[in-house]
C-alpha positions as CSV (number, residue, x, y, z in Angstrom):
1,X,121.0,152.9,207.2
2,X,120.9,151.2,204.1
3,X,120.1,147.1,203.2
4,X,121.3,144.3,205.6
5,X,120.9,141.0,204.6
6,X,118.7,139.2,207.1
7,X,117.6,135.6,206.9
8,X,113.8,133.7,207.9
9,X,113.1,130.2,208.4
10,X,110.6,128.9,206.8
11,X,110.1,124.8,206.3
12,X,113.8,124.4,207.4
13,X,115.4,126.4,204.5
14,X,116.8,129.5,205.4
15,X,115.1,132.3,202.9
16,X,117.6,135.3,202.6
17,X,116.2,139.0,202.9
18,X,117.2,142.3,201.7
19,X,115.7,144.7,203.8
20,X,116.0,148.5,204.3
21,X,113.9,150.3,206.8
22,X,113.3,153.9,205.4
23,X,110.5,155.9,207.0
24,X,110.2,159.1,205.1
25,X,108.2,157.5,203.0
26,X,104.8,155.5,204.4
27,X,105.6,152.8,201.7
28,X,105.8,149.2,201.2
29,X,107.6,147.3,199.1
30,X,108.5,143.9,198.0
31,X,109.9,141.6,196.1
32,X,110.0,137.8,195.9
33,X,113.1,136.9,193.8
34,X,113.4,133.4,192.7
35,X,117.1,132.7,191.4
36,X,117.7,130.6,188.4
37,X,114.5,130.5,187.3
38,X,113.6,132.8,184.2
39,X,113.7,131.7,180.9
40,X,117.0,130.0,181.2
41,X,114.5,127.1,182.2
42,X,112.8,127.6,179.1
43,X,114.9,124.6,178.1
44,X,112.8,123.2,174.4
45,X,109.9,125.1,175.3
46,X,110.6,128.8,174.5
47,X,108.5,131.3,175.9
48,X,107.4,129.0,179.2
49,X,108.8,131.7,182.0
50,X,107.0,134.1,179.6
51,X,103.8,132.4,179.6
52,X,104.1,131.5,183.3
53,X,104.4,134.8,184.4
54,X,101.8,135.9,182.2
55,X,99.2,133.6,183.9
56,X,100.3,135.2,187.1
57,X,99.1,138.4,186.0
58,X,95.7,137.1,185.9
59,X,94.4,137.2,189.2
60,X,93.3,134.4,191.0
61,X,91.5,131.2,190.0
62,X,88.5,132.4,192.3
63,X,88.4,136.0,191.1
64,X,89.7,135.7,187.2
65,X,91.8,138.7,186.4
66,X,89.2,141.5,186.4
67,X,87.8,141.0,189.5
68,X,91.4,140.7,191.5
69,X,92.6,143.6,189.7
70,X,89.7,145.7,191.0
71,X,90.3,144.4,194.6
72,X,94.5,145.4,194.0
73,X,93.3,148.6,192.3
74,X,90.5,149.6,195.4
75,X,93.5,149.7,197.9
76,X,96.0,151.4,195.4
77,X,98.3,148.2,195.8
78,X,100.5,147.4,192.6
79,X,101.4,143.7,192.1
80,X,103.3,142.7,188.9
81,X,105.0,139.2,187.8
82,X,108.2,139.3,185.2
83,X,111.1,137.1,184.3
84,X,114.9,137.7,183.2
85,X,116.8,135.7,181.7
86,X,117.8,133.9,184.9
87,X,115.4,135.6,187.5
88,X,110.9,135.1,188.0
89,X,110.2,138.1,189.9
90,X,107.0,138.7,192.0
91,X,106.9,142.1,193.2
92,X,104.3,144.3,195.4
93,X,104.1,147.7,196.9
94,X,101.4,149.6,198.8
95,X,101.1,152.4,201.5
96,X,102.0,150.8,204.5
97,X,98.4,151.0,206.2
98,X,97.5,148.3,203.7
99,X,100.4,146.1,203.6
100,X,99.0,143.7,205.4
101,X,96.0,143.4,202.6
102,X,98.6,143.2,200.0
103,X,100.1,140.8,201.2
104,X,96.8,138.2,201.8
105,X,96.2,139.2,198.2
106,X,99.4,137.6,197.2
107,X,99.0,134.9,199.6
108,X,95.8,134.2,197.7
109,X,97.5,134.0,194.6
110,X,100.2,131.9,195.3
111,X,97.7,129.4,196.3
112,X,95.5,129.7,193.7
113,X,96.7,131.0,190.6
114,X,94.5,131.7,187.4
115,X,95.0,127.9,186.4
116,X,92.8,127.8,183.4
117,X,92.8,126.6,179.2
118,X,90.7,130.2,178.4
119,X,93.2,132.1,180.7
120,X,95.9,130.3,178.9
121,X,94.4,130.9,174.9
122,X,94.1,134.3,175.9
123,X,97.5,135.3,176.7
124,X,98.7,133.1,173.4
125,X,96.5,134.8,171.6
126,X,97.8,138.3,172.7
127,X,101.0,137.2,172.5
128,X,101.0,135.6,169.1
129,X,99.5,139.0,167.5
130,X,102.2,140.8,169.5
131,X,104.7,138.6,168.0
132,X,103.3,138.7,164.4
133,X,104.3,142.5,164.6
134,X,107.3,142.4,165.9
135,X,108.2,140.7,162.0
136,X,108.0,143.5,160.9
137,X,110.4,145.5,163.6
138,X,113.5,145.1,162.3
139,X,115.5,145.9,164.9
140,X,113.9,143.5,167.1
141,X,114.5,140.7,164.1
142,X,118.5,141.6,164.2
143,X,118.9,141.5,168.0
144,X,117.2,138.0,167.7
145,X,119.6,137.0,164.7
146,X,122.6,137.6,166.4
147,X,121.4,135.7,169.5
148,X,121.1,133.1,167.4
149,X,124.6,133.3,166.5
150,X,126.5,133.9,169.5
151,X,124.5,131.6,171.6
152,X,123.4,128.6,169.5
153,X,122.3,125.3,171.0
154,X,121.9,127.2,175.1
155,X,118.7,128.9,176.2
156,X,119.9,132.3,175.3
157,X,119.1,131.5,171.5
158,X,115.6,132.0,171.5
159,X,114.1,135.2,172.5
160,X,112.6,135.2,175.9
161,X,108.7,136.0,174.9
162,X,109.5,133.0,172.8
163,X,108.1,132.0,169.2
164,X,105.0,131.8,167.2
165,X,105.6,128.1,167.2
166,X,107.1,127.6,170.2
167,X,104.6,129.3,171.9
168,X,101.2,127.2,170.4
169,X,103.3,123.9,171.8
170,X,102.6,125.5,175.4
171,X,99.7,123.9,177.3
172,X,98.4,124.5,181.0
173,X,100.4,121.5,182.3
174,X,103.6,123.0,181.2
175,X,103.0,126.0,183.3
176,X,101.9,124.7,186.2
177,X,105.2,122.0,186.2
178,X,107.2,125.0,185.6
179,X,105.5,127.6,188.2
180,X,106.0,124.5,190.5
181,X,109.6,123.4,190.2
182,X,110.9,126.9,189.9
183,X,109.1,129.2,192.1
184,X,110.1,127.2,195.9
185,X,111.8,128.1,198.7
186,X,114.9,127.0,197.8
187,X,115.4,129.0,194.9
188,X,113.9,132.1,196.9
189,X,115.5,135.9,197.5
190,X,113.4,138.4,199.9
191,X,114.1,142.0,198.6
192,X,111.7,144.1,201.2
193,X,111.8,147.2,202.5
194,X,109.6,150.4,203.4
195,X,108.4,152.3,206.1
196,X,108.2,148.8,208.4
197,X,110.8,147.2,210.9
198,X,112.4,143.6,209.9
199,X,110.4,142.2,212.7
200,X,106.9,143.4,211.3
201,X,108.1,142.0,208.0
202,X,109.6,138.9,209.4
203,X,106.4,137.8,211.5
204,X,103.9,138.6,207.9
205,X,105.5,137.1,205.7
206,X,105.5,134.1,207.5
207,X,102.1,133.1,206.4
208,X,102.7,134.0,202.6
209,X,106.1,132.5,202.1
210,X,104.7,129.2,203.9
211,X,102.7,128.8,200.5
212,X,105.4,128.1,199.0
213,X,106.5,124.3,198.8
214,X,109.8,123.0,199.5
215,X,111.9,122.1,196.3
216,X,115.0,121.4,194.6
217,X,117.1,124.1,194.5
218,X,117.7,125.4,190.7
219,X,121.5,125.1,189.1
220,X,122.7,128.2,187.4
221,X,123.6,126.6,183.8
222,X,126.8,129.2,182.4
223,X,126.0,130.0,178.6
224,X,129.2,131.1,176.1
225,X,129.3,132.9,173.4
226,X,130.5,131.6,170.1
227,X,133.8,133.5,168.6
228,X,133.3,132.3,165.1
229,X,133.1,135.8,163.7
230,X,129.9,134.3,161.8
231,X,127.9,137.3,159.7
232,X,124.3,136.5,159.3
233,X,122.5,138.8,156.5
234,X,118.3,139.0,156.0
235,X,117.1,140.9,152.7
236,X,114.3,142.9,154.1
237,X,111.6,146.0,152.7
238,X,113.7,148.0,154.7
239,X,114.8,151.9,154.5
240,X,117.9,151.4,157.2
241,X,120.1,148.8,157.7
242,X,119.8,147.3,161.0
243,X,122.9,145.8,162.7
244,X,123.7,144.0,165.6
245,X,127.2,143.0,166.9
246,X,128.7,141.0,169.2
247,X,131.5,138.9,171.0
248,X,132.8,136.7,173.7
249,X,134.3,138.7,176.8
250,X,136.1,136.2,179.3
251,X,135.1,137.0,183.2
252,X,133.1,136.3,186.1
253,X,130.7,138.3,188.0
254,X,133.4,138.2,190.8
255,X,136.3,138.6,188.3
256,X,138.7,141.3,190.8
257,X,139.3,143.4,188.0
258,X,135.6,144.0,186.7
259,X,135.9,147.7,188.2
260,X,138.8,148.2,184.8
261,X,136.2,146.5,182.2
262,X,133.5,149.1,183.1
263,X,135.5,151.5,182.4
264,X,136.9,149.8,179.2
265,X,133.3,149.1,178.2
266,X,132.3,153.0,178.9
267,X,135.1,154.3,177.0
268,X,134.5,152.0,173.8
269,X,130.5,152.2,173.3
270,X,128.4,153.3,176.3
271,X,128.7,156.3,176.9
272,X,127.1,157.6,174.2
273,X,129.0,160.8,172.5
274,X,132.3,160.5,173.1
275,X,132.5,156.8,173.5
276,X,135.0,155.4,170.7
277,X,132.0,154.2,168.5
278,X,129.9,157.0,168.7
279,X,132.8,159.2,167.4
280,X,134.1,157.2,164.5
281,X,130.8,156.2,163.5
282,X,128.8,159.2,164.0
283,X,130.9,162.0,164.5
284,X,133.4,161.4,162.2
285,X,131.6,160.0,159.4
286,X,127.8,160.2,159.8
287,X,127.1,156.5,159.0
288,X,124.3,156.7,161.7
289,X,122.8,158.0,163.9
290,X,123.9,156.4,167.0
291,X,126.3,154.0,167.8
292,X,126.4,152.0,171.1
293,X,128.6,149.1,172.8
294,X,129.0,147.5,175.9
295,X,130.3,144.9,178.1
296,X,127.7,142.7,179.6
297,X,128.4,140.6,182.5
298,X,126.3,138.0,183.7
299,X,126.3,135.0,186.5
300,X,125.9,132.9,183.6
301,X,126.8,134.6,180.7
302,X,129.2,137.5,179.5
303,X,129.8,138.9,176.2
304,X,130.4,142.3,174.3
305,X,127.2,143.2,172.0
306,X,126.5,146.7,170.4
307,X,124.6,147.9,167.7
308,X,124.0,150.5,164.8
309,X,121.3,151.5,161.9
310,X,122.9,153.2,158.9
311,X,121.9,153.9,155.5
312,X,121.2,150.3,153.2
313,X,124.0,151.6,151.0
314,X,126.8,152.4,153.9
315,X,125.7,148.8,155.5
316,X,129.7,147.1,154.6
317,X,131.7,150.1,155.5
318,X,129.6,150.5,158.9
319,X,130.3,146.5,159.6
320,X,133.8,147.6,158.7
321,X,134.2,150.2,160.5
322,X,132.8,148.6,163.8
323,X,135.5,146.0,163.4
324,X,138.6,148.4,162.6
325,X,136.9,150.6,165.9
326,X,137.2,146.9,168.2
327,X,140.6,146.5,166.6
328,X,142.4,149.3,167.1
329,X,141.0,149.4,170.9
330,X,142.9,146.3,171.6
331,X,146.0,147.2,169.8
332,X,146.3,150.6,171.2
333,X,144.3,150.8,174.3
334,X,143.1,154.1,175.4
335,X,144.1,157.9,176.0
336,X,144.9,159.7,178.8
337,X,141.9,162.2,178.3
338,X,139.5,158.9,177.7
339,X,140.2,157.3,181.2
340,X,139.9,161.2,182.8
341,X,136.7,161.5,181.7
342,X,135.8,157.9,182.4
343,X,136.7,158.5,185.7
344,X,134.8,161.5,186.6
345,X,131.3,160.4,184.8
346,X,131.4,157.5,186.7
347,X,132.5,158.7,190.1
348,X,130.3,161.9,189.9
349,X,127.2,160.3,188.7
350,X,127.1,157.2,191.8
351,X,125.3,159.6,194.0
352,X,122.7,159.1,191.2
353,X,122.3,155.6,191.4
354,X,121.5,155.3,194.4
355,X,119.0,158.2,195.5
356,X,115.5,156.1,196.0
357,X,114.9,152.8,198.1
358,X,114.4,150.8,195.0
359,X,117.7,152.0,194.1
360,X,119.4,150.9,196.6
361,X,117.5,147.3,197.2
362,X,118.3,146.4,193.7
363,X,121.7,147.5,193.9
364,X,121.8,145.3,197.5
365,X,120.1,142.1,195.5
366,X,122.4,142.3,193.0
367,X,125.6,142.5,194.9
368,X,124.7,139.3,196.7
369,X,123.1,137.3,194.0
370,X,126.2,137.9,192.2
371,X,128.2,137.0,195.3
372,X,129.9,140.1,196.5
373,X,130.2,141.8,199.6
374,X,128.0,144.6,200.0
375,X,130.1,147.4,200.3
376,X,131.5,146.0,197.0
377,X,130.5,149.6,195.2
378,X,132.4,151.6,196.7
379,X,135.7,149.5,196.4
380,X,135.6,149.8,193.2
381,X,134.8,153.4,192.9
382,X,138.3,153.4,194.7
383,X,140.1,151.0,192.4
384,X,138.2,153.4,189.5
385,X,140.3,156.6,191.0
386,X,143.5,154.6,191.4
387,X,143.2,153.0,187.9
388,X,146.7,154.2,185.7
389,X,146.7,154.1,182.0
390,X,149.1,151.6,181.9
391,X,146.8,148.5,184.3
392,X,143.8,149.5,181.5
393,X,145.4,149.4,178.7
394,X,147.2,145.9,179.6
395,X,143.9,144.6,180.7
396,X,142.5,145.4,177.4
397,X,145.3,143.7,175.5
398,X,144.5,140.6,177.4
399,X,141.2,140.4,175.9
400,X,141.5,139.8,172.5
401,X,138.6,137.8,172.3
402,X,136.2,140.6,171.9
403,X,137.7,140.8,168.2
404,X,136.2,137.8,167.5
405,X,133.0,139.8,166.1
406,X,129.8,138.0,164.7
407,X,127.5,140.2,162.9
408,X,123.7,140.2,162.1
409,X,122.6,142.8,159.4
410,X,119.1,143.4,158.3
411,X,119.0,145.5,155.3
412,X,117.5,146.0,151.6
């Protein structure tokens, strides 16, 4: 059948749900998506949805975390918390003969989360050390960098596990303010489905999602990137040189001619060989081993980022390189034989994308949290076979601001 949107009541706020009824599997699944609420609301304490999530993790206040994970793991139910960037994510899945245990088991949860200073000092702990390692990993260092550079002054800066420092500033009451401004109704998405109709899963969640308080409903804050063309270099012990690019792209996640910058961004860096960058770098001139690019558009942020590792010695004329590669994109646009084989990779492979239920309730969320219809796919699988050489190449033209490249290079 595939997902309808459905809504519930609960506390007079209508909760939305994504729902697709499959029976060929006896599965549950679910997910409670809470919009606007990852580590966007970080705001000067980096590392809070982190940390928040992470205390979720830990079982109940009643149980502790080894004693709820037993009861999750004696019933083969999976329950896991995570954040984006701009999404907290609960999810759980089960068979479906104990859905209904999974489901008090998250209630419980909810209502009584792991709320305590040793639960807290041991995930900072953890954290910290994992941290303290990543200093080392180099490409995680340069990815940061450049962040820092394209997105100064927003929450998009700091990485989202957050900082040494930033992280020893978080206490208990932080989390707890944060679990209990972000994660309410009003910011709430259902994504269910599974081998259960929408009126079983209408009448049990009722109980769980009446947990939740009422709140204000979170703003979506939109983050730009800088076009500067800023070049950021740290002198590491390092035998590669690690570097990270990246660029304002100007659209909307309901821009109408998206559909011709996924195919601009395949043809220029993501699809691997035979993408412009993989060629010219690679191919062409073995500066490294890979090469990637891509066009990444966001409800509150888009940009164009890729990123290389060459030789220490071949660092300049790989920076080079990568901006002569953005150049000549815009100036010239693409071939016929690029947008042909654009077109089939990305028509042929659909079927791909959507072959499991997760598949498809992802793809379902994310088509109306972004705001489009749901049939919104295959539109543009259309537009995608009726796209001319001519409308792409324009459409790249008109975005010169990708060639306003910042670059962060680790190297020795």
């Amino acid at each position: 059948m595939g997902a309808q949107i459905e809504h519930i009541k609960i506390n007079n706020t209508n909760i939305p749900v994504i729902f697709e009824e499959q029976h060929s599997l006896p599965t549950f699944n679910l997910q409670l998506v809470f919009k606007n609420s990852g580590s966007i609301k970080d705001n000067d304490k980096s590392g809070l949805a982190s940390l928040s999530s992470r205390v979720l993790n830990e079982g109940t206040f009643e149980d502790g975390s080894i004693k709820f994970a037993q009861k999750l793991e004696n019933l083969a139910i999976s329950l896991n918390v995570s954040h984006g960037f701009e999404t907290f994510v609960i999810e759980l899945s089960s068979i479906k003969d104990v859905h209904k245990d999974a489901l008090e088991l998250l209630e419980q949860l909810l209502k009584s989360p792991n709320y305590k200073v040793e639960t807290v000092d041991k995930i900072k702990t953890i954290l910290t050390g994992s941290l303290k390692r990543k200093e080392n990993d180099f490409d995680y260092v340069s990815k940061n960098e450049l962040k820092k550079l394209l997105f100064k002054n927003t929450a998009l800066e700091n990485p989202g596990s957050g900082t040494i420092e930033s992280i020893s500033k978080i206490s208990l009451d932080d989390i707890k303010e944060f679990i209990n401004t972000n994660l309410v109704l009003e910011n709430l998405i259902v994504v269910a489905g599974g081998d259960i109709s929408f009126k079983e899963i209408k009448n049990e969640l009722k109980p769980l999602l009446t947990s939740l308080n009422n709140g204000k409903e979170s703003k979506l804050t939109t983050v730009h990137a800088s076009d500067k063309k800023e070049i950021k270099e740290l002198i590491k012990q390092t035998e590669q040189a690690y570097i990270y690019f990246g660029s304002p792209f100007n659209t909307e996640v309901n821009d109408k001619n998206n559909y011709i910058a996924k195919v601009a961004s395949f043809i220029l860096g993501g699809s691997g060989f035979g993408s412009r960058l993989m060629e010219e770098i690679r191919v062409k001139r073995g500066l490294a081993y890979s090469a990637y690019g891509q066009i990444s558009i966001n409800k509150s942020h888009s940009y164009f980022t890729g990123y290389l590792q060459t030789k220490n010695e071949t660092a300049q004329d790989a920076k080079d390189l990568v901006i002569k590669i953005v150049n000549d994109f815009i100036k010239n646009g693409i071939t016929k034989d690029e947008l042909k084989a654009a077109k089939n990779f990305l028509t042929g492979s659909e079927p791909l994308r959507v072959e499991t239920l997760s598949q498809r309730l992802n793809r379902a969320f994310t088509l109306y949290y972004r705001g489009l219809e749901q049939d919104y796919t295959n539109k543009e699988l259309e537009n995608i076979e009726k796209l001319t050489l001519k409308d792409i190449n324009a459409y790249i033209k008109s975005h010169n601001e990708i060639k306003n490249l910042s670059f962060s290079i680790v190297r020795k």
